[in-house]
C-alpha positions in Angstrom: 96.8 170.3 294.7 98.2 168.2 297.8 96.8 170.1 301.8 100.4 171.7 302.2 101.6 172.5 305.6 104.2 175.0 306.4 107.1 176.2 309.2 108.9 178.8 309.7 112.5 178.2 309.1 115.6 180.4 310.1 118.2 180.9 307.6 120.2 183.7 308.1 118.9 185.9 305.4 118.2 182.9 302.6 114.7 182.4 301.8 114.1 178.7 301.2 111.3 176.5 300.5 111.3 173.0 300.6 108.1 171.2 298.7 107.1 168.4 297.0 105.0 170.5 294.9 106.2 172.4 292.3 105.0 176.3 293.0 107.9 178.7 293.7 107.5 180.2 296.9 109.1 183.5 298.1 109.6 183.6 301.9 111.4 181.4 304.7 109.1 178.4 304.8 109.4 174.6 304.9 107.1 172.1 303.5 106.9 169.1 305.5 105.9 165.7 303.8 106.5 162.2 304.1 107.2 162.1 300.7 110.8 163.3 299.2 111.7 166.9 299.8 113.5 169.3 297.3 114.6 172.7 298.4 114.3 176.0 296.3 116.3 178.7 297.6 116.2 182.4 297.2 119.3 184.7 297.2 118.7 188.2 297.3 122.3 189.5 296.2 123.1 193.1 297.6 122.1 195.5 294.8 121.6 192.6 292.1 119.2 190.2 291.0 117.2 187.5 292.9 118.7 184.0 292.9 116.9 180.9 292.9 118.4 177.3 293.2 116.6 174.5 292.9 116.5 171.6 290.5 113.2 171.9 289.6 112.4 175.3 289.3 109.8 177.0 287.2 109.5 180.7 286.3 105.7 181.0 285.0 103.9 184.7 284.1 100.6 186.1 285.4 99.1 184.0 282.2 100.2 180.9 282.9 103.6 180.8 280.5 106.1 179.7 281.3 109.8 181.5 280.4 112.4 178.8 279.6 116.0 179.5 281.8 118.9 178.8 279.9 120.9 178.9 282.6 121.5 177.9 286.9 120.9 179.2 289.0 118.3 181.7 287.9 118.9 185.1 288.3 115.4 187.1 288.2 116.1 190.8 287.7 115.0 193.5 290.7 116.6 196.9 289.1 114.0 196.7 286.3 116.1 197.4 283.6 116.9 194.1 282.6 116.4 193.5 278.7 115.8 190.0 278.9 113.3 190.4 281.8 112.5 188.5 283.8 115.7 187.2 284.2 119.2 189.4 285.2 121.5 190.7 282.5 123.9 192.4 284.7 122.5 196.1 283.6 122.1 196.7 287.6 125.9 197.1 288.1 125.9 199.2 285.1 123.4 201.2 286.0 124.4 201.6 289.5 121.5 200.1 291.1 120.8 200.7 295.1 118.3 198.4 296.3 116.2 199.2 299.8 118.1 198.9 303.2 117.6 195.5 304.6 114.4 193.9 305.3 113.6 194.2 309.4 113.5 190.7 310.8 110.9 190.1 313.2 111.7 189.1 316.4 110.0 186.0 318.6 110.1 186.0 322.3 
């Protein structure tokens, strides 16, 4: 794999990555390259799923397997009681799901 330099990007909350590789990356990066850049963005949707948009993104196991997404974006389930896991059915609304208070943001002087 390509030497892959990163920065810190702001985005008010979305968690993006732009690569030229193809590995999903969860936090607020940007790859830099001379070469063409895509973005993947992550959506974390208050008390529902993670949502990734991207046109080339793969959702891949610990093994190595890759699940095939029927549909965009990709929704990736957080409440856990999904039953097509990994990806969102809606059972969070149903279930009344509460995710964690909001993530503290760091803050650079």
């Amino acid at each position: 794999m390509d030497r892959i330099n990163w920065k810190s990007t702001n985005h008010d909350g979305d968690l993006s990555a732009a690569t030229t590789a193809r590995p999903v990356v969860f936090g607020n990066f940007v790859h830099e390259s001379a070469c063409e850049v895509r973005v993947i963005t992550v959506r974390l949707r208050k008390n529902g799923p993670y949502v990734i948009e991207g046109d080339e993104v793969q959702v891949i196991d610990w093994n190595g397997v890759e699940y095939q997404a029927t549909r965009k974006p990709i929704a990736l389930c957080r409440c856990g009681a999904s039953t097509t896991k990994p990806f969102c059915d809606g059972t969070h609304s149903k279930i009344g799901f509460a995710a964690a208070e909001e993530a503290v943001r760091n803050e650079t002087s």
